[in-house]
DOPABA-755958 format. One record per residue: residue in one letter; z, x, y of N, C-alpha, C, O in turn. Coordinates in steps of 0.1 Angstrom, whole numbers, plus 5000, padded with zeros to 4 digits. Each point is the difference from the previous one (the first is absolute). Example, Ala and Ser with C-alpha at 12.3 -4.5 7.8 and 13.67 -1.06 7.14 Angstrom:
residues 2
a507851324943500049915012500050095012500750105000s498649865011500050095011500849925011500150055011
//
This chain:
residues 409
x483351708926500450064988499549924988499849885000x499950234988499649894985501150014994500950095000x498949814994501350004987499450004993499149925000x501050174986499649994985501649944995501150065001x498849824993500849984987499849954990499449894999x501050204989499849964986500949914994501150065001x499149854993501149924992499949974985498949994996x502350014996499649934991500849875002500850005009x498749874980500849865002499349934994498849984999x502249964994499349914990499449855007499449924993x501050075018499449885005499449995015500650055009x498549894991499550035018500149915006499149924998x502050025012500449915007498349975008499050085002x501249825000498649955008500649925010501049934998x498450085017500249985009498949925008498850034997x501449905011499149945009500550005016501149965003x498050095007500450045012498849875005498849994997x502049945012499249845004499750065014500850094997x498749945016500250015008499049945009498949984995x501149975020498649935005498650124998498949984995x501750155012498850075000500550175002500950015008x498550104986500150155002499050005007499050014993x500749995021499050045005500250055013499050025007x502250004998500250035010500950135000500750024990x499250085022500050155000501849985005500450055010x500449874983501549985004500950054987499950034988x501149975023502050034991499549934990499550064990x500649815009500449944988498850024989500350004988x498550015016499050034989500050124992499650024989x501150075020499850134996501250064992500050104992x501749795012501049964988499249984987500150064989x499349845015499849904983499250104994500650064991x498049995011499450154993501050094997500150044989x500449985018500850124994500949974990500150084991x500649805009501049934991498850024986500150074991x499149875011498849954990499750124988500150014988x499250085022499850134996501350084991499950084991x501149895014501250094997500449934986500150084990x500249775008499849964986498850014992500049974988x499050065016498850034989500750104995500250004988x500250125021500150084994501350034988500050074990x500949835014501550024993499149874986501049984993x498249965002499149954991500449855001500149944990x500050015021499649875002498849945002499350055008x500249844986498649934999500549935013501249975001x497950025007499749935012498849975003499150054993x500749865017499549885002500149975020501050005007x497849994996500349965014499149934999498950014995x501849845014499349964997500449925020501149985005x497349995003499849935010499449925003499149964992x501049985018499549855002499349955016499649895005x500550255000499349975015499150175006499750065011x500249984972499350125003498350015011499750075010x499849834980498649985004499150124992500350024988x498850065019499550105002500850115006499550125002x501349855000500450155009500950094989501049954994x498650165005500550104993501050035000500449995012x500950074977501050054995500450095017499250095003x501949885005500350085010500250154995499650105006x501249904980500650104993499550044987499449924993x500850185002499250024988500849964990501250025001x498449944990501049914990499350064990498850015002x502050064982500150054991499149924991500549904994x498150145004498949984993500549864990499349895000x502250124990500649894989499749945006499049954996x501350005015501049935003498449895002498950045006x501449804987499049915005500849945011501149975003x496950005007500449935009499149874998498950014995x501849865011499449894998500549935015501150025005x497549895001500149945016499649914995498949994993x502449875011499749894997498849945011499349914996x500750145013499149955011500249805005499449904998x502050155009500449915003500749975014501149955002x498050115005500350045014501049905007499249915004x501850064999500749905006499750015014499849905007x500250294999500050005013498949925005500349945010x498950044986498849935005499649875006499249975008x502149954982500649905006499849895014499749895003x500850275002500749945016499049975011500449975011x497950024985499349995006499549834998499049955004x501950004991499749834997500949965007500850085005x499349774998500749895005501250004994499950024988x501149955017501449994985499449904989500050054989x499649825013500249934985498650074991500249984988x499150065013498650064994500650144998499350064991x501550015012501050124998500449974988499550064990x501649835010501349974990499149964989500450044989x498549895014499049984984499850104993500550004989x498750105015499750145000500650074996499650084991x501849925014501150084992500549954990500450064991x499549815011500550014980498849964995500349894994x498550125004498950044994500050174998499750064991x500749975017499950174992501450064999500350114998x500549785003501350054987500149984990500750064992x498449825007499849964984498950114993500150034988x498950035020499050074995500950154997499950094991x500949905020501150134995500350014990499950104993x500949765002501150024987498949994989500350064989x498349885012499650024987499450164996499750054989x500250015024499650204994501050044997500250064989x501049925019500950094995500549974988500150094991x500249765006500449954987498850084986500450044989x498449965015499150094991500450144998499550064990x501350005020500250165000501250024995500150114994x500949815007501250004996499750004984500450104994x498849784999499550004985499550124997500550054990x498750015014499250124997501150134999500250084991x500449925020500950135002501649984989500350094993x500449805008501249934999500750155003500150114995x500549825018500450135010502149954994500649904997x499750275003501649994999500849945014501049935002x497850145009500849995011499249955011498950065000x501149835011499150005012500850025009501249975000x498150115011500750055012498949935013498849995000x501949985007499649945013500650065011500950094997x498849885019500650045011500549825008500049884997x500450185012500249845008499249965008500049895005x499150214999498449955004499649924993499149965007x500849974982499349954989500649854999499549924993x501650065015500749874997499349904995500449944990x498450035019499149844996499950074988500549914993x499350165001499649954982501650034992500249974988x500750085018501150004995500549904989500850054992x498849855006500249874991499350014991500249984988x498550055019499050024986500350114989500049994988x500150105019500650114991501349964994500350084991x500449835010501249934986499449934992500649984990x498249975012499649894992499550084990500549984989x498650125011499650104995500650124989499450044990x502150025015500850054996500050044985500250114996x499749754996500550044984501250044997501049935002x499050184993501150104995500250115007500950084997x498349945013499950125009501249985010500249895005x500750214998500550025011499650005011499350105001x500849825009499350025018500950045011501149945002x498850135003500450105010499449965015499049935002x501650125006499249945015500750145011501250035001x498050025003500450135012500149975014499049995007x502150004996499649945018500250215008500850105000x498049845005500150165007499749975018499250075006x501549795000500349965006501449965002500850004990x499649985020501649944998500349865001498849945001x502049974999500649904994499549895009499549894996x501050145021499749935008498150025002499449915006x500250174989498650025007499049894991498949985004x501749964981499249974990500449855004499249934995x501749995014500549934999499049925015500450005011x498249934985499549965012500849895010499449985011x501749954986500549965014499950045009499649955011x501050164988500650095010499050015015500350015012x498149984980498850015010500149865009499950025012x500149864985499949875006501449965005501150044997x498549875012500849895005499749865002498849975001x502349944999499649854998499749954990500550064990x498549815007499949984985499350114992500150004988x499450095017499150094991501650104994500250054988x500349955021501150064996501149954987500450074991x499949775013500249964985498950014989500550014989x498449985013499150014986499850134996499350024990x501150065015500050104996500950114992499950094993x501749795017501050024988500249954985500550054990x499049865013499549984983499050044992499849954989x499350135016499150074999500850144989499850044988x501150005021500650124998501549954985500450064990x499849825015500549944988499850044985500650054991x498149895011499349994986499450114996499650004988x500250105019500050144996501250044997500150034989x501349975020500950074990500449924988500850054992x498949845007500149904982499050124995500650104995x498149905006499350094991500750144998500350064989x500049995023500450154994501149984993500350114997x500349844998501049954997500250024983500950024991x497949975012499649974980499350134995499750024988x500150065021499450104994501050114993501349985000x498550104996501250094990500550085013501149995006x497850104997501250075012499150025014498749995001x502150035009499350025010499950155004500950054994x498650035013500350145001499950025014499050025005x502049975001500350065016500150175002500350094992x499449935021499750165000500850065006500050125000x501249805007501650035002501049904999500049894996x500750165007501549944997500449885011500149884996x500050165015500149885009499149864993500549904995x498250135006498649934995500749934990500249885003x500250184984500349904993501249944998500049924991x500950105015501449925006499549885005500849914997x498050075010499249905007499549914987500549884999x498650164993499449914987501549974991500449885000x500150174996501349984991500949875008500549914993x499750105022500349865001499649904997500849914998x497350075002499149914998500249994981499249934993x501750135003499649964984499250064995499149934995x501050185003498750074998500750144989501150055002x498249974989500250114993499350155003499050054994x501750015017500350135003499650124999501050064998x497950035003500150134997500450105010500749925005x499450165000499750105008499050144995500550094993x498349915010499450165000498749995007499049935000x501750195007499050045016498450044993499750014989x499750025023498850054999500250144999500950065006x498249994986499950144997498850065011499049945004x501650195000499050075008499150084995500250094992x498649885013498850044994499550154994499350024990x501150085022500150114995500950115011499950015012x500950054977500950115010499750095000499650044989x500350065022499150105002500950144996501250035004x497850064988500950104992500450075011501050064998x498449965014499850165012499849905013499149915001x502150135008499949925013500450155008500650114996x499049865016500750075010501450005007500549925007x500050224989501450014998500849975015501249994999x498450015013499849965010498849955012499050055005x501549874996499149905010500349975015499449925008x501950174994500149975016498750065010500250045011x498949964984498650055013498949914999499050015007x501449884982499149905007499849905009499049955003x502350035003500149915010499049894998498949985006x501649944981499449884996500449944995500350024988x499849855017500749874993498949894992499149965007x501050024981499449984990499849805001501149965002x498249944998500649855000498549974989499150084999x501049834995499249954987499949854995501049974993x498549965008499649864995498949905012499450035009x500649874986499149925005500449985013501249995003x497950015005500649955015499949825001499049935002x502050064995500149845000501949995005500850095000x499649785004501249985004501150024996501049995007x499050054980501250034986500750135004501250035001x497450065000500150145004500750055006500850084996x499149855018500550035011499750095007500950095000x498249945006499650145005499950015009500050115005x499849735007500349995012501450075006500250065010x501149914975501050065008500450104996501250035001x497750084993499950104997499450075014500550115001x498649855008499450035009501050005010500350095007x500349784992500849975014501550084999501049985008x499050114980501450065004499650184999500950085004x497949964992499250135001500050005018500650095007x498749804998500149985017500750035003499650045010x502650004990501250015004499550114997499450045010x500550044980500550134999499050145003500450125001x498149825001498950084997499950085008499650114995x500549895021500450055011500550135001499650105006x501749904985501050114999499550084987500550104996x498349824997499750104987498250035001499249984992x500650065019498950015000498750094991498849974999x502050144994499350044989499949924987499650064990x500749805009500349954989499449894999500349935009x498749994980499449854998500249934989500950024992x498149885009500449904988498350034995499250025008x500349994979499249924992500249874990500749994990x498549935015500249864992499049984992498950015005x501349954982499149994990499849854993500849954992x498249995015499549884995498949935010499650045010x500249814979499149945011500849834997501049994993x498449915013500549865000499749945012499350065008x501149804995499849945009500250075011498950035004x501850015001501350065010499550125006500650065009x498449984986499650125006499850055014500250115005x499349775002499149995011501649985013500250035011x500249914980501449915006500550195003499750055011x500850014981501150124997499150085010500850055009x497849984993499250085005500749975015501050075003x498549845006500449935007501250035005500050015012x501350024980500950005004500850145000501150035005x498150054988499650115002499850095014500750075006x498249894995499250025013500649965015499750075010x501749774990500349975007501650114998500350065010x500149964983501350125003499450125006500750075008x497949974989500150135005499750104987500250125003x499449864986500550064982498950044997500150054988x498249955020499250044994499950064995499349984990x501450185013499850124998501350014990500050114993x500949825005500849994992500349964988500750064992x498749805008499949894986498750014996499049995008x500850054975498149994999500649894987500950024992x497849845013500449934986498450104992498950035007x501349994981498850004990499649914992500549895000x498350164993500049894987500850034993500950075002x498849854984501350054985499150124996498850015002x502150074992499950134990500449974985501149964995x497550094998500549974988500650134996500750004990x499250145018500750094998500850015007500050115007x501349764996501250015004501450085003500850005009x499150064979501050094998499550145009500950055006x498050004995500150135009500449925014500750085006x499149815002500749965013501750024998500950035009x499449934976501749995001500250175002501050045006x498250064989500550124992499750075015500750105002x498449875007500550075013500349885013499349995009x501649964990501149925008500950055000500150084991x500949915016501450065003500849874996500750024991x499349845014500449874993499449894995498749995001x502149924994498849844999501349955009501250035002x497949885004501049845005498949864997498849985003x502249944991499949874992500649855011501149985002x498049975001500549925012499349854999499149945007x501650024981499349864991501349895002501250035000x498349875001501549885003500249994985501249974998x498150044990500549994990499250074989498950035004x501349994983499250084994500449954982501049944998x498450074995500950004986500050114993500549974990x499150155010500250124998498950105007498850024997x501950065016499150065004499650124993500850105000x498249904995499750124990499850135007500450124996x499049835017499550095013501150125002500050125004x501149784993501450085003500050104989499650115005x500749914982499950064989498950104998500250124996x498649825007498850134999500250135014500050124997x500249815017500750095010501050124994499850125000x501449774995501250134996499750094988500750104998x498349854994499550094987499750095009500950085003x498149955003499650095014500550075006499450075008x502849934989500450055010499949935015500250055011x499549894988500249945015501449875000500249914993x500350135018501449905004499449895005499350065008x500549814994500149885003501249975012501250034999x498249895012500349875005499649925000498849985005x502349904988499549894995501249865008501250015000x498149885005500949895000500549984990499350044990x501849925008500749924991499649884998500849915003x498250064991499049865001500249944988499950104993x500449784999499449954985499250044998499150025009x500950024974500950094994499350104997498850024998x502450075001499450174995500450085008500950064995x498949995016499950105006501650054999500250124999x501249785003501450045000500050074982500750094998x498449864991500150024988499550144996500550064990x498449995017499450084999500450145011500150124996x500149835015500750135011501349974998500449895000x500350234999501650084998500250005015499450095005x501549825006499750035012500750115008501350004999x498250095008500950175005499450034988500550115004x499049924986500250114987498350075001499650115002x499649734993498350034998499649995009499050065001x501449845011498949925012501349945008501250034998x498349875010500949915006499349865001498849975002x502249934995499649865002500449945015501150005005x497949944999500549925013499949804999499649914993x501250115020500449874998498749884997499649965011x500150024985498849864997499649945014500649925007x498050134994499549955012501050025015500249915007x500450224996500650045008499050105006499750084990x499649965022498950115004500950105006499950125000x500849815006500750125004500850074992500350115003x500249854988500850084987498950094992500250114994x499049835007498550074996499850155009500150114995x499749875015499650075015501350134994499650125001x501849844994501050114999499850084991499850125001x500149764987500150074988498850145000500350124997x498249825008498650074999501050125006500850074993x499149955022500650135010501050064989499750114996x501649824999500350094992499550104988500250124997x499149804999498850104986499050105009499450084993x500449925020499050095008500950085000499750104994x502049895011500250115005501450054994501050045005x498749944983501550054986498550074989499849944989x499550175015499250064993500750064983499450004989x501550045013501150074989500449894992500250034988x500049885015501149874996498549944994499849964988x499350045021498549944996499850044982500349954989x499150175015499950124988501149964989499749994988x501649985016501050004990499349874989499650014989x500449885023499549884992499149964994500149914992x499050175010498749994995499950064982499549964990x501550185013500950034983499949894993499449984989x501449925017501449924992498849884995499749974988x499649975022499149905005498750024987499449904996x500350215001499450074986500849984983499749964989x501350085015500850024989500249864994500049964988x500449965025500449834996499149924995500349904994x498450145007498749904999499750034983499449924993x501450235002499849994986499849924994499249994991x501649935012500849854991498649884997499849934990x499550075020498949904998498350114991499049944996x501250185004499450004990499349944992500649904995x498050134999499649914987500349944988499749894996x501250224998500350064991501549915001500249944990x500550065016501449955005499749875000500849914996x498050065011500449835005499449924988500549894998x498150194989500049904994500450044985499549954989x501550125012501549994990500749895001500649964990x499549955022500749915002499149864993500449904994x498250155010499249864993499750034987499449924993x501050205003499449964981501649964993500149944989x501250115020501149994997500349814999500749944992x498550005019500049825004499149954984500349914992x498850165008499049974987500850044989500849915000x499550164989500650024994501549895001500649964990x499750035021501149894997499349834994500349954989x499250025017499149885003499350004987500349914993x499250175003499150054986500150074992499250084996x502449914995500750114997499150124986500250114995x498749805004499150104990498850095007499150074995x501349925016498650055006499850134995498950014996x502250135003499850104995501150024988501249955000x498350114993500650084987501350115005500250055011x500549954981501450105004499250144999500450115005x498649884989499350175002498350035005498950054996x501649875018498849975004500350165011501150015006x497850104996500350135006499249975011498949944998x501450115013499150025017499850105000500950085000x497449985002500550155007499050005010498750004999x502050015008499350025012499250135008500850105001x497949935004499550105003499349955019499349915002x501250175006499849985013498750095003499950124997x499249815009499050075005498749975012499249914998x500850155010499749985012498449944999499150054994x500749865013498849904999498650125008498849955001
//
């Protein structure tokens, strides 16, 4: 969908979006574009601005205004050195950091800078930087996941806790943090942390779906095949039930490490003819729009969007009840059903029951549509010009008018 919006306003809040890099064909890249795009159009000056782009091209198409600037300051690069010839390195090109950005910040003198928690190592630099500008930080991760102890043990494990220390002193200082649910930020707010809640918006909801889908006999699964996912015990609980549903499969949409692994184990159940993994689709949504369900089978997530674009679709979800999102997002009995967290055999029930409650299916898939309204574009970033305007209380005029004109790309 395009958005035309016209405004008037006597002032144009200026923004800076810090991020490592837009270059990859993912959720979170294709959030921040669309966020981006959607304030150009409500008459925000923006600014993106990255720092491990390289050469590689905009994943998403970003709104002609909008300047981009690459500090070219690749950190990932790093890790191909020895630790002490590393640690030199990296603060040689944090210092080369702080003096572009500190140049862009003078040129732009931004109202607002927004970061993610991907970005931590420059997290400091960006206070030093700050001025008068408000700074904002998005974790579109959850609480435990940003928190690297949790990965180590032994002494790596203590240095790591204070690793994680001195990141939450930094977040600490920034104006607000913006979590994408509620559990999520129950988690930062103990750490001392100043709080937002607003989810990710769904990218686009589809005007014309198919008013029933009981004849596809197709279960819908989507993301990277890597260990988060879980799609091993997405396999290993399809295996209980597939027997007795023999008109019925799985399509899996992605690639990752794990591929070879999933293939493998695939082939060892018996599922060839039943599990197909694919590549990704960038035209995703016609997979959701002829599926009968999605199932979400991740040990944790921080907002599964996957879930939200599915039910725009009309499609019911089964989902673990994993951190966080999916209890926030599925109504459980109403839109979908949630299962117990890393339970396969609760998996194995819940699936059999969605094959064979076709009516109750159909019901859900109604409700599972109607519910996802809420993350809309239009809805979710009411909530972020509503955070700006607080934060910035001049950003618009009391007769500042929107009018909005929808039209198909």
């Amino acid at each position: 969908m395009k958005k035309n919006i016209s405004t008037q306003n006597n002032h144009k809040i200026r923004i800076i979006y810090i991020l490592k890099s837009l270059a990859q064909k993912a959720g979170l890249d294709r959030v921040i574009a669309d966020k981006i795009n959607y304030l150009v159009g409500l008459g925000y000056n923006i600014s993106l601005v990255t720092y491990e782009q390289g050469q590689h091209p905009l994943s998403y198409h970003i709104h002609p205004s909008v300047k981009h600037y690459d500090l070219d300051t690749r950190f990932f690069a790093l890790a191909k050195h020895p630790l002490f010839i590393r640690l030199y390195y990296f603060l040689k090109m944090k210092k080369d950091f702080r003096m572009k950005f500190r140049q862009i910040v003078r040129d732009t003198q931004p109202d607002i800078i927004i970061t993610t928690t991907y970005s931590l190592k420059i997290a400091k630099e960006l206070l030093k930087e700050k001025k008068n500008a408000k700074i904002l930080i998005e974790s579109h991760i959850n609480y435990d996941s940003v928190l690297r102890q949790n990965d180590y043990n032994g002494m790596l494990k203590y240095f790591f806790k204070l690793y994680d220390k001195s990141n939450i002193k930094t977040l600490q200082k920034f104006d607000m943090l913006i979590a994408l649910t509620y559990c999520d930020a129950e988690q930062w707010k103990k750490s001392g942390i100043n709080t937002k809640i607003i989810p990710n918006p769904v990218t686009d909801y589809p005007e014309i779906i198919e008013p029933n889908k009981s004849d596809f006999n197709r279960i819908l699964a989507v993301g990277r095949l890597n260990h988060q996912k879980g799609f091993d015990k997405l396999i290993e609980a399809f295996s209980l039930i597939s027997d007795e549903h023999p008109s019925w499969h799985i399509d899996i949409f992605g690639h990752g490490e794990l591929q070879e692994e999933l293939q493998i184990l695939i082939n060892n159940k018996g599922l060839n003819n039943k599990i197909t993994i694919n590549p990704p689709k960038e035209d995703i949504y016609n997979e959701y729009l002829s599926s009968s369900f999605y199932v979400l089978s991740s040990s944790f997530e921080g907002l599964p969007l996957v879930l939200i674009e599915a039910m725009s679709c009309a499609l019911p979800c089964v989902s673990f009840d994993c951190p966080y999102g999916p209890s926030e997002i599925i109504a459980n009995g109403i839109d979908g059903l949630l299962v117990k967290n890393g339970d396969i055999k609760d998996l194995a029930r819940k699936m059999d029951w969605m094959i064979t409650h076709p009516k109750e299916r159909n019901e859900m898939a109604l409700t599972a549509r109607k519910n996802a309204e809420r993350y809309k574009i239009d809805n979710i970033m009411r909530k972020w010009k509503s955070l700006f305007d607080t934060i910035i209380p001049q950003s618009f005029s009391p007769t500042t008018n929107f009018v909005y004109n929808y039209e198909s790309e």
